[in-house]
N, C-alpha and C positions, 0 to 999 in steps of 0.2 A: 563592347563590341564582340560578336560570334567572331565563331572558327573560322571562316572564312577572310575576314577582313583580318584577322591575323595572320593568316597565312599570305595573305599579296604585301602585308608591313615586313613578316619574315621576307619575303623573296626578291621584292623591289630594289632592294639596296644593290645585288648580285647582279642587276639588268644592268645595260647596257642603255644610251641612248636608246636605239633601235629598234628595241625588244621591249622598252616601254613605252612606244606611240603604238605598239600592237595589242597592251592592253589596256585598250582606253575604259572597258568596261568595266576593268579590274580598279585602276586608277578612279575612276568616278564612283567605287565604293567606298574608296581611301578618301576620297574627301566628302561626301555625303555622309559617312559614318561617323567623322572626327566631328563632322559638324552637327550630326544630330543625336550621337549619344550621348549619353550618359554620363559614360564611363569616364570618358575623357574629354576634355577642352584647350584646344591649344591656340594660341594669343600667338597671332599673326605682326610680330613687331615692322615699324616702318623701313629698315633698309631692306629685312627679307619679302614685305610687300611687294616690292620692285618684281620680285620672279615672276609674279603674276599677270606682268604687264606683255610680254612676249610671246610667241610660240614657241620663241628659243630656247627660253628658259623658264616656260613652265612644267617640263620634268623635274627641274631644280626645286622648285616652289612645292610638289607633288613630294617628291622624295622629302625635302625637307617634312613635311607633312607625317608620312611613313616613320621617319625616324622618329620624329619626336612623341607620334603616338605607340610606337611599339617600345619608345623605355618608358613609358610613363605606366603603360599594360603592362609591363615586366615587373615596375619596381612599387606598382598598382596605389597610385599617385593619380588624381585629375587634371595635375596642367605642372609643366616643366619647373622646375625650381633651377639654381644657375647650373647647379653641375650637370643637370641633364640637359640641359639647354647645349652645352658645351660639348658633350656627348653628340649630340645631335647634328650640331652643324661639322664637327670633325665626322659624322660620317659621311653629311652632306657632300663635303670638303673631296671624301676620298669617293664617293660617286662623281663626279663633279671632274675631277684630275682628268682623269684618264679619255673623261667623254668631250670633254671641251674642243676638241678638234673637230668632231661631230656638231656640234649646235653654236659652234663661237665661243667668243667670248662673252664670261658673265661678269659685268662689273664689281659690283659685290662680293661675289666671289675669286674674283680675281683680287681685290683686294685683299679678304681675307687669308690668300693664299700665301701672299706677300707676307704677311703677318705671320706667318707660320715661319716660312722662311727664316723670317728677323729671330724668333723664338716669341714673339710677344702677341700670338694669336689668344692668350687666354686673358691677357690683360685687356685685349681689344674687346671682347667679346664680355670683361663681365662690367666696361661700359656700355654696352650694346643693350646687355639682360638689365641693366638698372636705368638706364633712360626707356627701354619699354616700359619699366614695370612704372615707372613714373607716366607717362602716358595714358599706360591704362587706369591705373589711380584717380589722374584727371581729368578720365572719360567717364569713372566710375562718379565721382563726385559731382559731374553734369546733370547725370539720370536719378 
């Protein structure tokens, strides 16, 4: 991915609900580019699917996107391995906090919040990263 698309993965995270339905143009690089580089590929697992589903919470779904491809360009890696996956969604997490009064509630994420809470969001999460990584396995074993 160019300079560009790295600089709206640096900046997205700092937005605000608000301030990311303003840059939708920005945002449709972030996912046109994750999706059609190269560089990196990130595997859209089935509870974070769900962001997709809403208007509500596809800035969720977007960010989530940003994150996971600007560590993965950072630590210059093709597609998340757990720690960065974990990474990722703790950033998601704390975009996510502060704006949820703005777009509702996201279930998912409101659960993982909980989980945080408890202290056991990274146990939650690395059965989260191993039933994906099973998934795609027996998506890959289809084709």
């Amino acid at each position: 991915m160019a300079g560009r698309e790295e600089s709206v993965i640096e900046t997205f995270g700092s937005q605000s609900v608000g301030e990311t339905a303003r840059i939708t143009d920005e945002d449709d690089v972030v996912v046109n580019g994750v999706v059609a580089s190269e560089d990196v590929n990130i595997a859209i697992g089935e509870k974070l699917s769900t962001l997709a589903l809403s208007q509500e919470s596809m800035p969720y779904f977007t960010a989530f996107i940003a994150a996971a491809s600007y560590y993965c360009l950072t630590e210059k890696v093709k597609q998340l391995d757990e720690p960065l996956f974990v990474k990722a969604i703790k950033a998601l997490l704390d975009f996510y906090e502060p704006n949820r009064k703005l777009t509702g509630k996201v279930e998912v994420l409101e659960d993982y919040l909980k989980q945080r809470e408890k202290g056991k969001l990274e146990k939650q999460l690395h059965k989260d990263f191993l039933a994906d990584q099973k998934l795609q396995q027996d998506k890959d074993k289809v084709q």
